[in-house]
C-alpha positions in Angstrom: 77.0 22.2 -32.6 74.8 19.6 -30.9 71.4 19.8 -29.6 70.5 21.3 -26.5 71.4 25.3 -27.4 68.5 25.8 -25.1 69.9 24.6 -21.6 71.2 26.7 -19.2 71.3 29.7 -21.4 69.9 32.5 -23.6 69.6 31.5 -27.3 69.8 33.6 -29.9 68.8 32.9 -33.5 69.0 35.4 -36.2 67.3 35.1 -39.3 68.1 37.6 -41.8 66.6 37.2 -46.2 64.7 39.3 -48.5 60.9 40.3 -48.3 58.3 37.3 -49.5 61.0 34.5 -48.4 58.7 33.4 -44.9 61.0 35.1 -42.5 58.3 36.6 -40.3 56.4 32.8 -40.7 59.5 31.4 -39.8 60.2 33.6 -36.6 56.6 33.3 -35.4 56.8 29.5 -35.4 60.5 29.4 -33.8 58.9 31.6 -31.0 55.8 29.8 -30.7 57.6 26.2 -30.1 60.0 28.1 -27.4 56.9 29.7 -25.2 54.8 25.9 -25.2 58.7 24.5 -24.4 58.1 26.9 -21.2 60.7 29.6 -22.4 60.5 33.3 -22.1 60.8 34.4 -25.4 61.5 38.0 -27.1 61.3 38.5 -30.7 62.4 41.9 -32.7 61.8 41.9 -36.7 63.5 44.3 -39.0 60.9 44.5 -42.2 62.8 47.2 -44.2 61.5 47.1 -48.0 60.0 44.0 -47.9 57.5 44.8 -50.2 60.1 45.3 -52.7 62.1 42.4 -51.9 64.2 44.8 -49.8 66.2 42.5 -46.3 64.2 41.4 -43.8 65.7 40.5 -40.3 64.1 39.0 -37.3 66.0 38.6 -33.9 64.0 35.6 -31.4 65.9 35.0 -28.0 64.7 32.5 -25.5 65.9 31.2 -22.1 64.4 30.7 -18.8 64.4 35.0 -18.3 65.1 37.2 -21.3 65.1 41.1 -20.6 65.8 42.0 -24.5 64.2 40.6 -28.1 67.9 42.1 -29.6 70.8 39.6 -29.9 73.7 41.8 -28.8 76.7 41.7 -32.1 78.6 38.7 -31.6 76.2 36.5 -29.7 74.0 34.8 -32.4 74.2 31.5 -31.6 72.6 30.3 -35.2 72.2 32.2 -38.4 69.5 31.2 -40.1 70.1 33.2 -43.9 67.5 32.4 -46.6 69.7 34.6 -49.3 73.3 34.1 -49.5 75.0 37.3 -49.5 72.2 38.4 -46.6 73.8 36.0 -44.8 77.5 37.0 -45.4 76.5 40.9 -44.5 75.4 39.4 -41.2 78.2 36.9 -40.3 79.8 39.4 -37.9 76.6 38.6 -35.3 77.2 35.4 -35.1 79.1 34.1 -31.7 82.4 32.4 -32.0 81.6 28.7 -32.5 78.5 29.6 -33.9 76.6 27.9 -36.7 75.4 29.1 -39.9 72.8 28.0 -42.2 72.6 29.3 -45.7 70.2 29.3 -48.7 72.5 28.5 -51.9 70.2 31.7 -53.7 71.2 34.6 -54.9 68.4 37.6 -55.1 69.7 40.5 -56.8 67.5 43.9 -55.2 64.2 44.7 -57.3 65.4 48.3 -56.1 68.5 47.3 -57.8 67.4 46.5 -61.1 68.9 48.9 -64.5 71.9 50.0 -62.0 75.5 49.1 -61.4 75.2 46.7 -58.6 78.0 44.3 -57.2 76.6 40.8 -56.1 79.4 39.4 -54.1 80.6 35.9 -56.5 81.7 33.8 -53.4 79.3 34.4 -50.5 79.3 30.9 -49.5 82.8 30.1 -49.9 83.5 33.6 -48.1 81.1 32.2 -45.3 82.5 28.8 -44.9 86.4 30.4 -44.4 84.9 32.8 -41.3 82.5 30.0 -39.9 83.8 26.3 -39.7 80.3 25.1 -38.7 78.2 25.8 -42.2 75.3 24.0 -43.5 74.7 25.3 -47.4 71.2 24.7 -48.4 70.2 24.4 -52.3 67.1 25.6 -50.3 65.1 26.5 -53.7 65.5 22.9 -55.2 64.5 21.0 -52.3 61.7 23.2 -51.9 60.9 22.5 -55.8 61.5 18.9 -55.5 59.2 18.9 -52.5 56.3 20.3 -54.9 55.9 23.9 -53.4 58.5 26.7 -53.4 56.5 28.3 -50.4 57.6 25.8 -48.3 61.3 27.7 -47.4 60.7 28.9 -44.0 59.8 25.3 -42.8 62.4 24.0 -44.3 64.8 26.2 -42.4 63.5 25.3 -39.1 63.7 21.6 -40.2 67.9 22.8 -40.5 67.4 24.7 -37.4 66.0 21.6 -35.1 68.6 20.0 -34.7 70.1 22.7 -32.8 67.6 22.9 -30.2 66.5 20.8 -27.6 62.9 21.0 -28.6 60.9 17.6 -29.2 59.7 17.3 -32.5 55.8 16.6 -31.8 56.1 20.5 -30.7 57.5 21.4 -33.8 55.0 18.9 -35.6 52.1 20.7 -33.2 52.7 24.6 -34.0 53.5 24.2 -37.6 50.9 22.5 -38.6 48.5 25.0 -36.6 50.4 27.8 -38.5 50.5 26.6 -42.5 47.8 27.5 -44.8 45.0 24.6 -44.4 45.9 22.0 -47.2 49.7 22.5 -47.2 50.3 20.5 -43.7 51.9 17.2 -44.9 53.5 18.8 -47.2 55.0 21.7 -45.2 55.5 19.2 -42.5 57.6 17.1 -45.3 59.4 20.2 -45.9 60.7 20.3 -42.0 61.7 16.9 -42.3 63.9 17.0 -45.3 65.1 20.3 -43.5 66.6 18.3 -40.5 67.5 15.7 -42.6 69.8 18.1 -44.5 71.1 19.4 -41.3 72.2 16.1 -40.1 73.7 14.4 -43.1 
């Protein structure tokens, strides 16, 4: 998939993960950079246990008119999964030709903890034989090599960028507004080695 998703059509980008992982950040910042691009933009966010570490979803469409924040099944145009087998139980959104881009973690369920649970041993290989077009992120240690764990969600929408049409002083501009003051090099690091990973 090259760039340009955004022209001449409705995009839809699902990002599904567990509570704490940046989602909503994540979400908020995609949405952001689509309104200053001049988009109309919906967004729908499914927060479920997230206090617990329970999924987290968020839908964000954009086009030049969008009438609904939910991506109909089958019409994601990129999955954006920070946990592995969150991504696998959401494949069957994603549009045919669609592309996929997928934490390497695993998260087993807080909720899950003491009981006889069944964490799916080959997510990303189960992944890369339904979607041809699969980036797999060790997302955790380029996070830890960049110095700050907290630093996922922009290095997701570093992956995502190159999927978009939108220049990167807009990304640069609404990140570093949105970040925790003191964490904008770094963060903005983070998207970099993001769409570096994307693109190799």
């Amino acid at each position: 998939m090259s760039g340009g998703l955004t022209d001449g059509k409705i995009a839809g980008i699902l990002m599904v993960g567990v509570g704490g992982q940046g989602i909503i950040l994540a979400s908020d910042v995609l949405a952001q950079v689509a309104m200053e691009a001049g988009l109309d933009v919906k967004k729908s966010e499914v927060h479920g246990m997230s206090q617990r570490g329970g999924t987290v979803s968020s839908h964000v469409r954009f086009g030049a008119r969008v009438w609904s924040p939910m991506i109909p099944e089958g019409g994601v145009d990129v999955l954006l999964a920070f946990e592995q087998a969150e991504g696998l139980r959401a494949l069957h959104e994603l549009a045919p030709g669609g592309r996929a881009i997928v934490s390497r973690q695993q998260i087993i369920p807080p909720i899950a903890a003491g009981k006889q649970f069944s964490y799916p041993a080959d997510a990303i290989a189960q992944i890369a034989a339904r979607c041809p077009d699969l980036i797999a992120i060790d997302a955790q240690a380029e996070c830890r090599a960049l110095g700050n764990e907290k630093m996922l969600s922009v290095l997701f929408l570093g992956a995502l960028a190159p999927s978009l049409a939108f220049p990167e002083s807009l990304w640069r501009k609404v990140i570093l507004a949105r970040v925790p003051r003191g964490t904008e090099e770094g963060n903005w690091a983070a998207f970099q080695r993001g769409r570096a990973l994307a693109t190799a």
